[in-house]
N, C-alpha and C positions, 0 to 999 in steps of 0.2 A: 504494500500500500504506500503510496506517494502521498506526503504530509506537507503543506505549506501553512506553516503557521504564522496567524499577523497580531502581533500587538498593533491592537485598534487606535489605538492614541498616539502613536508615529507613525504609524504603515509600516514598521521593520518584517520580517520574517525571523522569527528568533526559535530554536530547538536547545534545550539545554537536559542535561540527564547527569545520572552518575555511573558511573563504569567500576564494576568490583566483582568481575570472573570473566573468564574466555570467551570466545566464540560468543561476545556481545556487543551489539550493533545499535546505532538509533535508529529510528525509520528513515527512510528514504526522504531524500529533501529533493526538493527540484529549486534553484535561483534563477533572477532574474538574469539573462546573463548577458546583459547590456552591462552591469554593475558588479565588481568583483564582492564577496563576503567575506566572512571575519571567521575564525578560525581559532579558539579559548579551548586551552587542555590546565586544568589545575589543579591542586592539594594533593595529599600525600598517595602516592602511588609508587609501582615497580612493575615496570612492564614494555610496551610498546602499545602507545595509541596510534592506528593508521586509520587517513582519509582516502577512502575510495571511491569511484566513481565508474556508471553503469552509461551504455551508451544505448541501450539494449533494452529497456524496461527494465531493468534489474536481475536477468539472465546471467549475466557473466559481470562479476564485479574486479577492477582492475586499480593496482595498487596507484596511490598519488605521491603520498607525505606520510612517512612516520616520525615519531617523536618520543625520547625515552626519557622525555623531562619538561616540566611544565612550560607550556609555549604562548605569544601572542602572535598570531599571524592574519594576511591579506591573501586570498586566493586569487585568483581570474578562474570565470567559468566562461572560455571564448563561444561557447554554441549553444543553442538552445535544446530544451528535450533532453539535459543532461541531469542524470542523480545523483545524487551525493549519499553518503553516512559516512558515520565515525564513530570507531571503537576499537576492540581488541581481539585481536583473531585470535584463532584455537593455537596456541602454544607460546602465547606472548604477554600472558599473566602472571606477576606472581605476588605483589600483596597490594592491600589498600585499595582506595577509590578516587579513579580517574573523573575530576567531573569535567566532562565535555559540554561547549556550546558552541554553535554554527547560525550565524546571523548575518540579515542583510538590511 
């Protein structure tokens, strides 16, 4: 399922969660992709959080960015019809809670 979330009172698109075991994932984001988003990985954690993105409906998910220590970043999504998540894949856990957010 493809999730676009809007805080009504800026028009952003914000997803935020906590990550705390493997082979876990946010929902699917889709951005504007006229406008690059924002990319927040924080608190205490050990592992690798990666961002990936599907070109596919969500068929085939393909590595972007990992990260093995709290990050602030700026993506570019250059095309349209593209997905996003973020989390931790199956063998890239090992303690604590990654809280991830992805905003535009």
């Amino acid at each position: 399922m493809t999730v676009r979330i809007r805080d009504n009172s800026s028009g952003k698109l914000v997803t935020s969660f906590n990550v705390a075991a493997q082979n876990t994932f946010c929902e699917d984001a889709e951005f504007d992709y006229l406008r690059p988003f924002n990319l927040s990985v924080s608190g205490t954690w050990a592992g690798t959080v990666t961002l990936q993105r599907s070109f596919n409906n969500g068929s085939t998910w393909l590595d972007v960015y990992s990260v093995t220590a709290n990050v602030e970043t700026v993506v570019d999504s250059p095309e349209t019809g593209v997905l996003w998540r973020l989390g931790i894949k199956t063998g890239n856990y090992t303690s604590g809670t990654a809280v991830c957010r992805l905003s535009q």
